[in-house]
Structure formats: structure tokens, C-alpha cells
FIMI-579992 format. One record per residue (C-alpha): x, y, z. Coordinates in steps of 0.1 Angstrom, whole numbers, padded with zeros to 4 digits, always signed. Layout:
BEGIN
XYZ...
//
This chain:
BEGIN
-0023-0153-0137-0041-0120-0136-0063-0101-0112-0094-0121-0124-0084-0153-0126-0069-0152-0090-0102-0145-0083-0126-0167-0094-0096-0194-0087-0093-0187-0049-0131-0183-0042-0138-0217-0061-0113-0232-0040-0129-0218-0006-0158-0248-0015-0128-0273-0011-0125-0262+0023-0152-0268+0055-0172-0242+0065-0176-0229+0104-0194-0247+0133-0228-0241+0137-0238-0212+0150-0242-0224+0190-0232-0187+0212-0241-0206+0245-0225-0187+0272-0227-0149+0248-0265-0154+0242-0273-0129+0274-0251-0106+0267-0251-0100+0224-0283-0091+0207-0297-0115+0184-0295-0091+0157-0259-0089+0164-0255-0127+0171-0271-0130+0134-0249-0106+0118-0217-0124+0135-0229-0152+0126-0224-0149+0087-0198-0127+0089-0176-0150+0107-0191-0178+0088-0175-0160+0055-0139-0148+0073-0134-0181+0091-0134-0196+0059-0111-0174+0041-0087-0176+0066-0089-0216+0063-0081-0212+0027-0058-0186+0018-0042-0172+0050-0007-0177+0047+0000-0189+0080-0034-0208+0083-0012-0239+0092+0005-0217+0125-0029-0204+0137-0046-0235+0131-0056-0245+0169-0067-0208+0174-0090-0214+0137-0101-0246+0156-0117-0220+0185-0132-0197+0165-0169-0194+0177-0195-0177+0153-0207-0154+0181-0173-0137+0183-0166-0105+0172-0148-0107+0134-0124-0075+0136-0114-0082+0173-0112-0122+0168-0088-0117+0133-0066-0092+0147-0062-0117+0177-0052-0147+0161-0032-0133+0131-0001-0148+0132+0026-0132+0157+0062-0141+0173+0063-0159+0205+0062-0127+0226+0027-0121+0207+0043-0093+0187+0024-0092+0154+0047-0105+0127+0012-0101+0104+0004-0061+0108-0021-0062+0081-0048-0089+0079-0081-0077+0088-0120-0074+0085-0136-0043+0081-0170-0032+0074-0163-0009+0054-0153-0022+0021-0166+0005-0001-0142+0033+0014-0118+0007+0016-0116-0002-0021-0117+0034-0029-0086+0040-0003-0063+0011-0025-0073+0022-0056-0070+0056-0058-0105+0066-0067-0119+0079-0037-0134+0106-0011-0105+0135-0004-0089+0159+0012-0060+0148-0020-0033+0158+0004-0007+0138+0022+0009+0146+0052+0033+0132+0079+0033+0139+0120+0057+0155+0141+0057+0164+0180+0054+0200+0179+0073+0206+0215+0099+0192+0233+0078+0175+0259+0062+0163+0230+0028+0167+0240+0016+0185+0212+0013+0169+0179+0016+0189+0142+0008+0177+0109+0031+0188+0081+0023+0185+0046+0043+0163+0022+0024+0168-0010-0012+0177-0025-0025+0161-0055-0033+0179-0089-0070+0194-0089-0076+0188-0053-0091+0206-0027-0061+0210-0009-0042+0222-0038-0069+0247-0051-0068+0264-0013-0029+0268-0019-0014+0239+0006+0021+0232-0004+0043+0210+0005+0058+0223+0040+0031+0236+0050+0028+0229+0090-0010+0228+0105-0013+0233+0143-0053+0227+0149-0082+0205+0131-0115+0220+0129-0103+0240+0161-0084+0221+0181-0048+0211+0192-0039+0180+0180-0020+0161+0213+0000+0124+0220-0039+0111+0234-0059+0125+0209-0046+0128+0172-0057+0096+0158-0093+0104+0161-0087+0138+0146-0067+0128+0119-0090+0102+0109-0118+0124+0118-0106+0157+0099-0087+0146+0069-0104+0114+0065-0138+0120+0075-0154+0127+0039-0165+0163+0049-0154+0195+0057-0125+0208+0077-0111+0236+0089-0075+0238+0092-0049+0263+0113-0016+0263+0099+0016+0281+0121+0014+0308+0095-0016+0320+0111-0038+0312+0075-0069+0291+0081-0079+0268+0053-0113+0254+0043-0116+0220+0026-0146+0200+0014-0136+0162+0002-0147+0156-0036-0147+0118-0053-0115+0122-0074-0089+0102-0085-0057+0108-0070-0031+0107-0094+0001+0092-0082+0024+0105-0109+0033+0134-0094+0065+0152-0102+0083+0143-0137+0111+0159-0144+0151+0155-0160+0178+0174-0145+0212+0180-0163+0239+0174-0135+0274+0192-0132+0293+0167-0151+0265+0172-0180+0247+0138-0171+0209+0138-0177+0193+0127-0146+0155+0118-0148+0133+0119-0116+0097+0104-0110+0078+0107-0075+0052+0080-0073+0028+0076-0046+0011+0046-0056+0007+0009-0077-0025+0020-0094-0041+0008-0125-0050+0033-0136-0015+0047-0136+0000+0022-0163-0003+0036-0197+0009+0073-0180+0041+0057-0166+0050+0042-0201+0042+0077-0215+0066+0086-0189+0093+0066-0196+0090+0069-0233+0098+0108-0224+0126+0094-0203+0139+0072-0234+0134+0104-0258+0158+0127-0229+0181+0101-0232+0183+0103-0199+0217+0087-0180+0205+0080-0147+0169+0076-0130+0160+0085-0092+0127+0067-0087+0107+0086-0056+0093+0057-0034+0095+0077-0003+0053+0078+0002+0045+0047-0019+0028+0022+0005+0019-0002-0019+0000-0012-0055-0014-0037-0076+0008-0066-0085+0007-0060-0123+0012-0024-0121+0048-0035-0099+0057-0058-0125+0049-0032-0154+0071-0006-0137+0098-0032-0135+0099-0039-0170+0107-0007-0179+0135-0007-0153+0152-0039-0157+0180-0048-0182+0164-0051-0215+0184-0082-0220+0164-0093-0190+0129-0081-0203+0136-0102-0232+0141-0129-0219+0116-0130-0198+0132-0133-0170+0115-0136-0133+0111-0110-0116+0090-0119-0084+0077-0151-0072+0052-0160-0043+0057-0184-0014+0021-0191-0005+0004-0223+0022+0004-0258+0014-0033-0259+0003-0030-0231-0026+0007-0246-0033-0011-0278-0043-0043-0263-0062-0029-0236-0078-0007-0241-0109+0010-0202-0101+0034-0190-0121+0059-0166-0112+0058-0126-0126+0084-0123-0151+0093-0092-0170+0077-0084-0201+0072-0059-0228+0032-0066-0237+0004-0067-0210-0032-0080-0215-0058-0058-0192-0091-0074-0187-0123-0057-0176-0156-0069-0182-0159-0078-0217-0134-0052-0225-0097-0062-0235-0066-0039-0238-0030-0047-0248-0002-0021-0232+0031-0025-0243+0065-0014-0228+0080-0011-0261+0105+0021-0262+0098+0028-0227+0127+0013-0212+0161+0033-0209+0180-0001-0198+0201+0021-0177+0224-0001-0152+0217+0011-0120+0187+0027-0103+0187+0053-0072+0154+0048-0049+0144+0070-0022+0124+0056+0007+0113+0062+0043+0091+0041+0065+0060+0047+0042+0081+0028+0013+0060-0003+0020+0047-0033+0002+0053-0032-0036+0080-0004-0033+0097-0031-0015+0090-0057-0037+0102-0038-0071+0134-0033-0050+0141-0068-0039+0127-0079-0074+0154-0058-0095+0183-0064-0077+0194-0093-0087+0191-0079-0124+0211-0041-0116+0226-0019-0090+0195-0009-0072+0205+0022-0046+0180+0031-0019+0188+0068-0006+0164+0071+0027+0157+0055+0060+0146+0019+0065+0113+0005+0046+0086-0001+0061+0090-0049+0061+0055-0052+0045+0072-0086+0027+0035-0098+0017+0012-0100-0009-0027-0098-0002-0064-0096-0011-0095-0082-0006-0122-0100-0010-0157-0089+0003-0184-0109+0022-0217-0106-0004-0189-0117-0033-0181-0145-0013-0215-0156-0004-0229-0154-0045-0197-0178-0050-0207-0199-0027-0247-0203-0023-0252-0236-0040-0231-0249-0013-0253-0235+0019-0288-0249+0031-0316-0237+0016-0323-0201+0026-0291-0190+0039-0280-0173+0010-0311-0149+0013-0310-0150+0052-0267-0138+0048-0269-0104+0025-0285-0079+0048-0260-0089+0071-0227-0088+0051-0233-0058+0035-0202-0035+0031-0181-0064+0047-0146-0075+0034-0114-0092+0043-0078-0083+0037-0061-0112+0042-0022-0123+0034-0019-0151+0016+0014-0147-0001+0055-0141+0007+0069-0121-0020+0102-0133-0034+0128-0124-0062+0136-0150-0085+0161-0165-0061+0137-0168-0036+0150-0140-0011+0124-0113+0006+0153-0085+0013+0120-0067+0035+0117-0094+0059+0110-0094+0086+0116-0048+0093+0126-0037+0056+0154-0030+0036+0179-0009+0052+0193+0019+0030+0225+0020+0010+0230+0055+0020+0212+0073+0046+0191+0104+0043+0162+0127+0062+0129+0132+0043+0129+0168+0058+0096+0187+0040+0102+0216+0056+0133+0225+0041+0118+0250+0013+0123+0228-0016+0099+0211-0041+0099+0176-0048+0121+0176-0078+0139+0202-0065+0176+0194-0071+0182+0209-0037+0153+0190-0018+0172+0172+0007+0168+0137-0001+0171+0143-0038+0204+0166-0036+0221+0132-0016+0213+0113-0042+0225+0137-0071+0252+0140-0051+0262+0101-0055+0258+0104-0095+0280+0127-0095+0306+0103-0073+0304+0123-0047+0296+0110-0008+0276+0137+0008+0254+0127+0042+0220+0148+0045+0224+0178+0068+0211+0187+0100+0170+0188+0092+0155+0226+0090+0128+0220+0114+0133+0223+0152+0108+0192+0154+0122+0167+0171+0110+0134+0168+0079+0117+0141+0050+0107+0160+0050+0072+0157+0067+0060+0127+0042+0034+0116+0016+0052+0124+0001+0067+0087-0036+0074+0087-0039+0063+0049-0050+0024+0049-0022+0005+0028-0050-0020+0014-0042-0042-0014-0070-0060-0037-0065-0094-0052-0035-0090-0073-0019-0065-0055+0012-0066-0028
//
């Protein structure tokens, strides 16, 4: 089934499903505006009802969907009732309502407002007080390129000032990912200027094929993200790949946090056995709540060689033909930010090959999700509301979404190898970006361990460069993993 028809499918069946109480804020009507009484009104009107049809848990959160009161506020009220352990540690991370869908589509598809720089955190002391961003990566024709970042490149202020343990959220999101301009101070002592441009951050970013010591052709591709847009470059990649005659393939997940589904499965079937892409073989499946197990005739994603792309009136095929090395193992290297569909191309392969992660542990983001916004919803479903309410929603629900899980990704035996805190690696390795090298760099220190294991030798990653000594909060990554309707 593809991105449209999971679609239009999942909002017709929300009209299968009942709507929210009426709108009744007895004991909130004192204290909440009636313009914000309206607002949360039809935004909660829209979520409640999403969550009632696709949530993936909706059966577990049930009494807590039974509570929900229309005068409550949507962001706080989802994040509450998401589904967690008994100790009320989320097991969900990710649903959520925002309103602001625009920057959010942007964010999960690659088109959108940047710096084009990626960057990880480190305390910068040993009482760990201070905070430092170091950078990982830029992309090609960014600003942050242009002005020379680089990889290792460490910056000790934002727009002037320290970043510390209680303050570098807010200037993270408010420097890097405020839209504008920032001024940067790296340790060098260089200040750098950047003004965010509308781009499209292309997440093919290093290709390149090594000859190894024993004269085996090794080819290497760092990819950042499951675009769409990405598709037709990444079989012109592994055409290249085919024509090298490459021998082994290191696929660099280590900053991938996620993609559209049919993007994954593309990848994968250049990957996989041929013998397995021609037989069609499974390659994921979804586990998903009884209500959409029951309406929705889903069939699993298999491998393939020919994909059908659908937008608007226009059609495209994209084939995989001669893109495929069938090679019979693969080397992956991931971190933390490996989330999502990294994961899921991992657990998906390996009961087809040797699949090798070279890292630290993924990040356990074992579902699939959507993103549907609030206006969409409410043109879907207006010749189910009273008369009026259609007109009376829109001004409200403007720039409102959902992200909402409403699958369990499997492989074709029906195992999630992320669940519930990610895949552990085969062999264990430091992403260290400080340690001089290029990505691709056959001395870049999680590339050299796995070069090292081609070549049949064991070699653990050495003592890190840097005298940082601990990430600021692993999970904390100020990019928003978001996944659309189709993707993981």
C-alpha cells in the first residue's frame, strides 16, 4: 500500500470511529479564555479522534481516552496519556501534537529552513557545567558549509553566549534552529555568521570505494536520512557500486534518525540477496491495533526491483535493476541517533545476510508513524459534523498536526530486534569527530574498526582524541525525528 492510499484509507476510517464529548469545560471556564476554550475545543476534537483510531496502544490508554475533556490542553494531555511502563516511564517517546506542522513537515522531509549543519553535544569541563556543540557534518551548498564549518569543528558560544547544563536547549533550538541568523564562537577563536536559506538537505553525503590491503574494494555511503527525494540518487549510487565491483559495503547509519517507509524498503532491495529480491521476499511487516487489523487488508513490504511513485496526477516507475551488488554480508555503523528506519532496514535484512553494526547501541524507535494535520482531517470529515462546524474549525486548526504511532515494525518473522532500547552492536566503537578525519576517511575512527574487520582483523576503537568527557544527554538531539504517513 503506498503513502496515498494509507492516507485516504486511515482518515476514511476515522468516520468509523465516535467523535469527542461535547464541548462542556465546567470547572476550566474561569480560568481559559474562550478563544482558547474554542481553539481547544477542535483541536482536541480532531487528536482525540486520531488517537481512537490509529494509536497503537489505543486499547492500553483507553480509560485515560475515556477522560479526555475538550478544554484540556492537546500537547500536555497526549504527552500525558501516551502509553508508558508501570513506573510511568514513557515506552512511546514520540507521539505528539504540535502546532507547527509546516516546520514540521519540512524538518521529516528534508526541504526545509537551515543552518544545513549537524552537530552533537559534549560537556566542555569536567564539572560539566559547560556545554559545547561539536560539528558532525555540513550539507553541500549550505550556509554552514559556504562559511567553512567542517566536521570537528567545536563552537563554545551562540549568538554570545555560553552554552551551560540549564540553558542549552533553548539556545540550541533558538540559534541553530530558529530560522534566522547566528553568530557562532568556535575554540579556534573564528566567529562565524550564518543566515538559514529553504534548501534541501541532501542526505547522500559521502560516496566513496576504498581498495583495502588485501586488494578488496570496499564501498562506503553515509546517509543521513529516508527521504524521497533521495531514491533515484541512491540507485545511481549503487549502480556506481555495481560498476566498482565493489566486494564489501559499509553503510553509514550513524546520524540517520529515520525516513519514509518506501524509501527503507528501496534501499533494502538493493541490499538484500538478489535471490531474495526476486522472490519477493518480505522484508518488513507491521503489527498495528485491533481496529486497523480488521479494516485494513495490509500487506507486508517485500523486496522488489520496480517502484510506482505517485504524486498528483504524476506517475513514475524507479527500478532497482543493476543497482544491487548481492554482496553477502553488510557492515552498519550506528550510535544513538541510528533511530527508526536505520533500525528497521537492520532488523529487516538480517534474516536474509550477515548484517554487522560497528557503533554504540541504537536509539529503540521500534515504530512506524504518521503525520496527519488538523485542517486535512477536518475537509475528510465535514459531511460528518453539524452544520457550521466545518467553517467554525479552520481558523482554529491552522498549522495543527499529529504524529501519532500506529504501527510495530517487524521482519518477516515477526521479530522487532530495537525493542524495547535498540540493537546492541556486533562490535563496539566511538563516533569521535574530533579525531581529524573525514567521513570516508579510511582512518576516521569508526570507519577504520570496521575496515579493520574486512580485513579479519579484531581491532577495538582507541581511546577518543577529545578530552570531553561525557555527551550531554544522549537522547537529547535537537533535530525532530518526524515521520509522515508511510514513513517509520
Amino acid at each position: 500500500m503506498n503513502r496515498n492510499q494509507w492516507i485516504w484509507t486511515l482518515l476514511a476510517l476515522a468516520l468509523l470511529l465516535p467523535g469527542c464529548r461535547k464541548y462542556d469545560p465546567v470547572n476550566e471556564r474561569d480560568r481559559i479564555d474562550q478563544e482558547t476554550r474554542t481553539q481547544r475545543k477542535y483541536v482536541n476534537t480532531f487528536a482525540w479522534n486520531v488517537m481512537n483510531s490509529y494509536y497503537l496502544w489505543r486499547d492500553e490508554i483507553q480509560t485515560q481516552l475515556d477522560k479526555w475533556e475538550t478544554w484540556e490542553d492537546p500537547i500536555q494531555k497526549v504527552a500525558d496519556i501516551r502509553y508508558k511502563d508501570a513506573s510511568g516511564k514513557d515506552i512511546d517517546r514520540w507521539t505528539m501534537v504540535t502546532d507547527d506542522y509546516s516546520s514540521f513537515q519540512g524538518d521529516v522531509s528534508g526541504h526545509t529552513r537551515t543552518l544545513g549543519m549537524d552537530f552533537v553535544l559534549y560537556y566542555y569541563d569536567q564539572s560539566q557545567k559547560q556545554v559545547c556543540a561539536v560539528v558532525t557534518y555540513t550539507y553541500a551548498g549550505s550556509p554552514a558549509e559556504t562559511a567553512g564549518l567542517k566536521r570537528g569543528d567545536l563552537i563554545l558560544t551562540v549568538n554570545g553566549r555560553e552554552m551551560t547544563k540549564d540553558n542549552y536547549q533553548q539556545i540550541v533550538q533558538d540559534g541553530f534552529f530558529g530560522g534566522g541568523t547566528v553568530k557562532l564562537g568556535l575554540r579556534s577563536g573564528k566567529t562565524v555568521t550564518l543566515t538559514a536559506v529553504d534548501m534541501y538537505e541532501d542526505p547522500i553525503q559521502t560516496v566513496t570505494v576504498l581498495q583495502n590491503q588485501a586488494g578488496r574494494k570496499v564501498g562506503y555511503l553515509h546517509y543521513t536520512s529516508f527521504t524521497l527525494d533521495s531514491c533515484e540518487e541512491l540507485t545511481e549510487v549503487f549502480r556506481h557500486f555495481v560498476e566498482e565491483g565493489i566486494d564489501d559495503l559499509v553503510l553509514d547509519l550513524r546520524y540517520n534518525g529515520g525516513g519514509y517507509v518506501i524509501t527503507g524498503q528501496v534501499l533494502a532491495s538493493m541490499l538484500a540477496p538478489l535471490s531474495a529480491v526476486e522472490a519477493g521476499s518480505v522484508f518488513t511487516q507491521q503489527i498495528v491495533n485491533p481496529t486497523l487489523a480488521d479494516e485494513l487488508d495490509q500487506e507486508p513490504n517485500r523486496f522488489q526491483s520496480s517502484f510506482i511513485f505517485k504524486n498528483g496526477d504524476q506517475t513514475r516507475i524507479l527500478t532497482t535493476a543493476g543497482a544491487n551488488p548481492d554482496l553477502p554480508r553488510l557492515y552498519v555503523l550506528v550510535t544513538g541517533s541510528s533511530a527508526s528506519a536505520s533500525e528497521s532496514l537492520v532488523c529487516g535484512l538480517r534474516p536474509y545476510m550477515d548484517v554487522i553494526l560497528v557503533g554504540g547501541r541504537t536509539s529503540g524507535k521500534f515504530c512506524a508513524g504518521f503525520m496527519l494535520d488538523a485542517q486535512g482531517w477536518y475537509d475528510d470529515v465535514k459531511e460528518s459534523l453539524e452544520t457550521g462546524e466545518y467553517e467554525k474549525a479552520l481558523p482554529y486548526v491552522d498549522n495543527w498536526g499529529m504524529y501519532v504511532m500506529y504501527a510495530r515494525y517487524a521482519d518477516c518473522n515477526g521479530v522487532t530486534l530495537s525493542m524495547p532500547d535498540g540493537i546492541a552492536p556486533d562490535v563496539e566503537a566511538e563516533d569521535d569527530p574530533l579525531d581529524g578525519f573525514a567521513l570516508g576517511s579510511p582512518r576516521e575512527s569508526m570507519l577504520s574498526v570496521a575496515l579493520s574487520l574486512i580485513e579479519g582483523r579484531t581491532r577495538a576503537a582507541g581511546a577518543p582524541s577529545h578530552p570531553l568527557p561525557t555527551p550531554v544527554e544522549a537522547g537529547f538531539h535537537p533535530r525532530t525525528t518526524g515521520i509522515l504517513v508511510g514513513r517509520y
